[in-house]
VEXKOLMAR-182721 format. One record per residue: residue in three letters; x, y, z of N, C-alpha, C, CB in turn. Coordinates in steps of 0.2 Angstrom, whole numbers, plus 2048, in hexadecimal, padded with zeros to 3 digits. Glycine has a CB too. Example, Ala and Ser with C-alpha at 12.3 -4.5 7.8 and 13.67 -1.06 7.14 Angstrom:
<nodes>
(node "ala"; (842; 7E4; 827); (83E; 7EA; 827); (842; 7F0; 827); (839; 7EA; 82D)),
(node "ser"; (840; 7F5; 823); (844; 7FB; 824); (840; 800; 827); (846; 7FD; 81D)),
</nodes>
This chain:
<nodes>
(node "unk"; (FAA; B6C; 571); (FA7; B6E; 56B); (FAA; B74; 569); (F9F; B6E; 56B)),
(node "unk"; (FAD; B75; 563); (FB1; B7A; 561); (FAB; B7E; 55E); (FB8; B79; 55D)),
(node "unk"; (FA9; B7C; 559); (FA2; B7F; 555); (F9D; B7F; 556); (FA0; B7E; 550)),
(node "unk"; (F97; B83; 555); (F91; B83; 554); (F90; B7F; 54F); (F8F; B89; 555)),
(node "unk"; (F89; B7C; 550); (F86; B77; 54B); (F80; B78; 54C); (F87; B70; 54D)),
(node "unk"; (F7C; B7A; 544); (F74; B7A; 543); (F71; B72; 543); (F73; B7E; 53D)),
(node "unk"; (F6E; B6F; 545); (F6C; B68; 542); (F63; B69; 542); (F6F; B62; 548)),
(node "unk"; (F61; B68; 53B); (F5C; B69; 539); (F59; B62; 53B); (F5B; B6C; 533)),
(node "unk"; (F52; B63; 540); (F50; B5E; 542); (F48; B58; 53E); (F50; B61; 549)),
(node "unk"; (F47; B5D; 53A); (F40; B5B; 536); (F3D; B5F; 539); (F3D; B54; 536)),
(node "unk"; (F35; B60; 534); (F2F; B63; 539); (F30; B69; 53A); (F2E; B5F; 540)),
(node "unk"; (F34; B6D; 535); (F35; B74; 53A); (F39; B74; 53E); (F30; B77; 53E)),
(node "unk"; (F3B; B6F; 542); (F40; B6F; 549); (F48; B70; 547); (F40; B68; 54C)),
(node "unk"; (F4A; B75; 54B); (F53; B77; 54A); (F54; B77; 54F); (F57; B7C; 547)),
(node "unk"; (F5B; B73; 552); (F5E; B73; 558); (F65; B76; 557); (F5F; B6C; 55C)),
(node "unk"; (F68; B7C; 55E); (F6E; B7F; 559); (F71; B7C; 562); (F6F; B8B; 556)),
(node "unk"; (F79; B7B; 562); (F7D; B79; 564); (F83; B7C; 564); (F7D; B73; 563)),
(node "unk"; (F87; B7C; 56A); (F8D; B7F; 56A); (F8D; B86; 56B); (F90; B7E; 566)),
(node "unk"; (F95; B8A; 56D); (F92; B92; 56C); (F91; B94; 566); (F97; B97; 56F)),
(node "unk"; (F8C; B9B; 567); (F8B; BA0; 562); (F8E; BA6; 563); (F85; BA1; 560)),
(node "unk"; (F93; BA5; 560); (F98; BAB; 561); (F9C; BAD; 55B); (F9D; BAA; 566)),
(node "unk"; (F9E; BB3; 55C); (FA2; BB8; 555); (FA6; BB4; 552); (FA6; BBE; 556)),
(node "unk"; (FA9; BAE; 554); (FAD; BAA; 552); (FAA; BA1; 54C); (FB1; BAA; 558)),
(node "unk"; (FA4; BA0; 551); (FA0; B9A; 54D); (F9B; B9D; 54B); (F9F; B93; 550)),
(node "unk"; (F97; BA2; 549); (F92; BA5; 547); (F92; BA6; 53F); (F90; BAA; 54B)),
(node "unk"; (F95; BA8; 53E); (F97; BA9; 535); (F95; BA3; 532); (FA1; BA9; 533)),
(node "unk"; (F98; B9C; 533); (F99; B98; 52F); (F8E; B95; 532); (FA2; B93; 530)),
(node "unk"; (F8C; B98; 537); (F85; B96; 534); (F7F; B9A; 530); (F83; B95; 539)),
(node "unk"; (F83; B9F; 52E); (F7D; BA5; 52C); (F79; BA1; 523); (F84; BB0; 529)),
(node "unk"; (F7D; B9D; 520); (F7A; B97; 51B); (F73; B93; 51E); (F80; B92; 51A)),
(node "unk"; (F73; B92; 525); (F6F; B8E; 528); (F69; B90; 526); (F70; B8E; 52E)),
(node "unk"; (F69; B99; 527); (F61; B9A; 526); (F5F; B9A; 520); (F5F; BA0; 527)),
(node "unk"; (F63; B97; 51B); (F60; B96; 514); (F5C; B8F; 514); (F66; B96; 510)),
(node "unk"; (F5F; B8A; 518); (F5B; B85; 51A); (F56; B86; 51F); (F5F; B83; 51C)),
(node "unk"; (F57; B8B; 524); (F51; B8C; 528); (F4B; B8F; 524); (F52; B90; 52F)),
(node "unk"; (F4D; B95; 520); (F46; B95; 51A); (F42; B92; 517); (F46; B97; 514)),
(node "unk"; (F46; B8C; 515); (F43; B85; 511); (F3F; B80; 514); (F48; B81; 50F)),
(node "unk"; (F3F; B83; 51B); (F3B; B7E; 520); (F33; B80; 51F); (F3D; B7F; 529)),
(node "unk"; (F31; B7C; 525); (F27; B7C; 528); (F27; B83; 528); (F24; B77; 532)),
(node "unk"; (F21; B84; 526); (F1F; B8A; 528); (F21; B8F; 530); (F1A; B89; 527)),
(node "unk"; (F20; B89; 534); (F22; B8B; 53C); (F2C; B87; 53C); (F1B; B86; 544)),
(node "unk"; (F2F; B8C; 53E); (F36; B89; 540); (F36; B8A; 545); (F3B; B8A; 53F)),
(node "unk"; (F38; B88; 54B); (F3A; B86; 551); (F42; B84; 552); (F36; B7F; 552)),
(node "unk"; (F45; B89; 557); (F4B; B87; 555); (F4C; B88; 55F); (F4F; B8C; 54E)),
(node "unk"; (F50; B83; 55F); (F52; B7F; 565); (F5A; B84; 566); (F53; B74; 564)),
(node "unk"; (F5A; B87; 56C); (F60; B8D; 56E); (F62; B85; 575); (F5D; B99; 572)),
(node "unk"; (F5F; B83; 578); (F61; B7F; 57E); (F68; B7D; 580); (F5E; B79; 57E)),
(node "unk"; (F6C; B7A; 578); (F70; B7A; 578); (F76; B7D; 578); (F6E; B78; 577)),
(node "unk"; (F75; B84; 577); (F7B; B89; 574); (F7F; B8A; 57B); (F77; B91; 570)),
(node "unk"; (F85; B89; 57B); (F89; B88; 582); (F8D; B90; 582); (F8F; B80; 582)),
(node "unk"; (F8C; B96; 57E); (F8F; B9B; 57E); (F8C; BA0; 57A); (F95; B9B; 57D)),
(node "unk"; (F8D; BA5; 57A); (F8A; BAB; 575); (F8C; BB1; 576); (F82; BAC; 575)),
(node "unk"; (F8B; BB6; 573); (F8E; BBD; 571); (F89; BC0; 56D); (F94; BBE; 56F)),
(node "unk"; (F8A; BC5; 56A); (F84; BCA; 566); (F86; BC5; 560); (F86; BD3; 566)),
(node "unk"; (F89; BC4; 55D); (F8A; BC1; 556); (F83; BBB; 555); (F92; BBE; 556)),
(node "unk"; (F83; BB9; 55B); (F7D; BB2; 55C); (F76; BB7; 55B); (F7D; BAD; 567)),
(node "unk"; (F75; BBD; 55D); (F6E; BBF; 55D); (F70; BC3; 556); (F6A; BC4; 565)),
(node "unk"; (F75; BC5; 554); (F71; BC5; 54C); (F71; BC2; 547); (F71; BC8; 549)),
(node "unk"; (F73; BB9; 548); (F73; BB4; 547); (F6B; BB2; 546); (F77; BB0; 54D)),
(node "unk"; (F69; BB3; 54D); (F60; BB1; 54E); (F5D; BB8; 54A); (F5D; BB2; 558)),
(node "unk"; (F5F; BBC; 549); (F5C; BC3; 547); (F5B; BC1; 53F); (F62; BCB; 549)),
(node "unk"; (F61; BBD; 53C); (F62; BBC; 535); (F5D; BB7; 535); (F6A; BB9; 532)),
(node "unk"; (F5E; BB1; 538); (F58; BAB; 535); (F4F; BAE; 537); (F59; BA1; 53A)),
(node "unk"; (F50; BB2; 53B); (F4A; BB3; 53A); (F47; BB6; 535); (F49; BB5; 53D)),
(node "unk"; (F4A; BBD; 535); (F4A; BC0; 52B); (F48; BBB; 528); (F52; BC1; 527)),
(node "unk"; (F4C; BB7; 526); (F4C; BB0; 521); (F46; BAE; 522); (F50; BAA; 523)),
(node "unk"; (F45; BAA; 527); (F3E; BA9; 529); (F39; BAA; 526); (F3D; BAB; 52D)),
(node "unk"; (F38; BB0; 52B); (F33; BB5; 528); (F31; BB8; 521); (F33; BBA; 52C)),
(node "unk"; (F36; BB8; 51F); (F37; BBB; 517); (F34; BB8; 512); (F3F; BBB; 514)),
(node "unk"; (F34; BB2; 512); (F2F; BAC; 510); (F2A; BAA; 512); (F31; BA9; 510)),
(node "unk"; (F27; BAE; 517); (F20; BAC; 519); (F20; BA9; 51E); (F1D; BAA; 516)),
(node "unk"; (F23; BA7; 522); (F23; BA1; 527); (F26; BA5; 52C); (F27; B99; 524)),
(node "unk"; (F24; BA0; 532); (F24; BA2; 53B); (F2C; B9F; 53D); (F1D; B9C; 540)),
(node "unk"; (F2D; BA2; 541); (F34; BA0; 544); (F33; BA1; 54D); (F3A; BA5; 540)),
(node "unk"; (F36; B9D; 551); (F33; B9E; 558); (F3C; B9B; 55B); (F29; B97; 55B)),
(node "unk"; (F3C; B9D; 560); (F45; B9B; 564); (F42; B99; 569); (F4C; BA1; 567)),
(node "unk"; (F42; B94; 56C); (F42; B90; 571); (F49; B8D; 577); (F3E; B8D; 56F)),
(node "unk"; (F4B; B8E; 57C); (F51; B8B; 580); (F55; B92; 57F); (F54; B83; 57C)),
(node "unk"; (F54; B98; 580); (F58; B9D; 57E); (F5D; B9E; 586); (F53; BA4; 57C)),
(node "unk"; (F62; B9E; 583); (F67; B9E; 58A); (F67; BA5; 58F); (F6F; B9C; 588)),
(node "unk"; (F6A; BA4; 594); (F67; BA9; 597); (F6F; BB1; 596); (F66; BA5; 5A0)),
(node "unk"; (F74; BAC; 594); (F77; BB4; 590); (F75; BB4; 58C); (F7E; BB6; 58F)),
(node "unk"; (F72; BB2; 587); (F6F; BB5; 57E); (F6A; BB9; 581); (F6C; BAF; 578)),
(node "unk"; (F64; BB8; 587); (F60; BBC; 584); (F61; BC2; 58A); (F59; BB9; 583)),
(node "unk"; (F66; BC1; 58C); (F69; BC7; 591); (F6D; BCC; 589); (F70; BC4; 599)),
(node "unk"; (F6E; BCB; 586); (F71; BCD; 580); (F6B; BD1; 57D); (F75; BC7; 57A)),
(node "unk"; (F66; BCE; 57B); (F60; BD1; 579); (F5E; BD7; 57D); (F5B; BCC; 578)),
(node "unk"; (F5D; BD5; 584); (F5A; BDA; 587); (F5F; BE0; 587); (F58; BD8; 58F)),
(node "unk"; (F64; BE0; 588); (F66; BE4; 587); (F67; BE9; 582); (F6A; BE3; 589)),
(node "unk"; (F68; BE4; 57B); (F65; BE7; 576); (F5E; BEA; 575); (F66; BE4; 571)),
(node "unk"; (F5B; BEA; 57A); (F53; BED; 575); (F4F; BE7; 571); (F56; BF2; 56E)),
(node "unk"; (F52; BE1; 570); (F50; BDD; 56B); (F4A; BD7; 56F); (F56; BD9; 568)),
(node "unk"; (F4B; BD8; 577); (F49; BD1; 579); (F3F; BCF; 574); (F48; BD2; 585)),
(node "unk"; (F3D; BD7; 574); (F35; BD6; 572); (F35; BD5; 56B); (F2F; BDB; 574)),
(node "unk"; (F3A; BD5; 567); (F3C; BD3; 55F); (F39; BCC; 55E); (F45; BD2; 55C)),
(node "unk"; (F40; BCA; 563); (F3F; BC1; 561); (F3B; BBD; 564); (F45; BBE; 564)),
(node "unk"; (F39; BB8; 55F); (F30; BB5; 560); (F36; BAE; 565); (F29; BB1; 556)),
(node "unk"; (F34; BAF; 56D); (F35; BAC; 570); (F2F; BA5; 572); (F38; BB0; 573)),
(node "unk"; (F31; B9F; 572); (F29; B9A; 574); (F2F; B95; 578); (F24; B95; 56C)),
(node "unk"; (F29; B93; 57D); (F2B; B8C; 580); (F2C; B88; 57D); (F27; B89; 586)),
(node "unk"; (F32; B82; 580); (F34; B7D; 57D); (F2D; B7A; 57D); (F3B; B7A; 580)),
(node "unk"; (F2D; B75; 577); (F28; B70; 576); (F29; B67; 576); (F25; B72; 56F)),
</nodes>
């Protein structure tokens, strides 16, 4: 998989795929315009993301904004273990509304 891919699943539900990195992250920062438009709770599925770099967490940093900006919840679930080694090191791990997968 060369790209990342957002695929909005209904219900609030987003599954992201592929890596998130400085190179496919750009062309998803539109997504969160879609993810604002969702359920009040969004839920977005990381399980799949097969790479990452800091560009991914402020990828997550953006839709959350979004999110939230509109009133509504936003939760990451399936966070891989370098992204949220990215956070901790940033300072960010107690930012991000992390929940078990459902």
């Amino acid at each position: 998989m060369s790209g990342a891919v957002v695929e909005l699943l209904g219900e609030g539900r987003v599954a992201v795929r592929g890596p998130l990195r400085y190179a496919t992250v750009p062309g998803l920062w539109q997504a969160a315009r879609k993810l604002a438009t969702e359920a009040p709770l969004v839920t977005v599925d990381l399980s799949g993301v097969t790479e990452s770099d800091s560009a991914a967490l402020a990828l997550l940093l953006e839709w959350m904004r979004e999110v939230r900006g509109r009133g509504g919840e936003i939760r990451f679930t399936g966070m891989p273990n370098q992204l949220e080694a990215i956070a901790r090191m940033s300072g960010l791990e107690g930012l991000l509304p992390l929940g078990a997968a459902t």
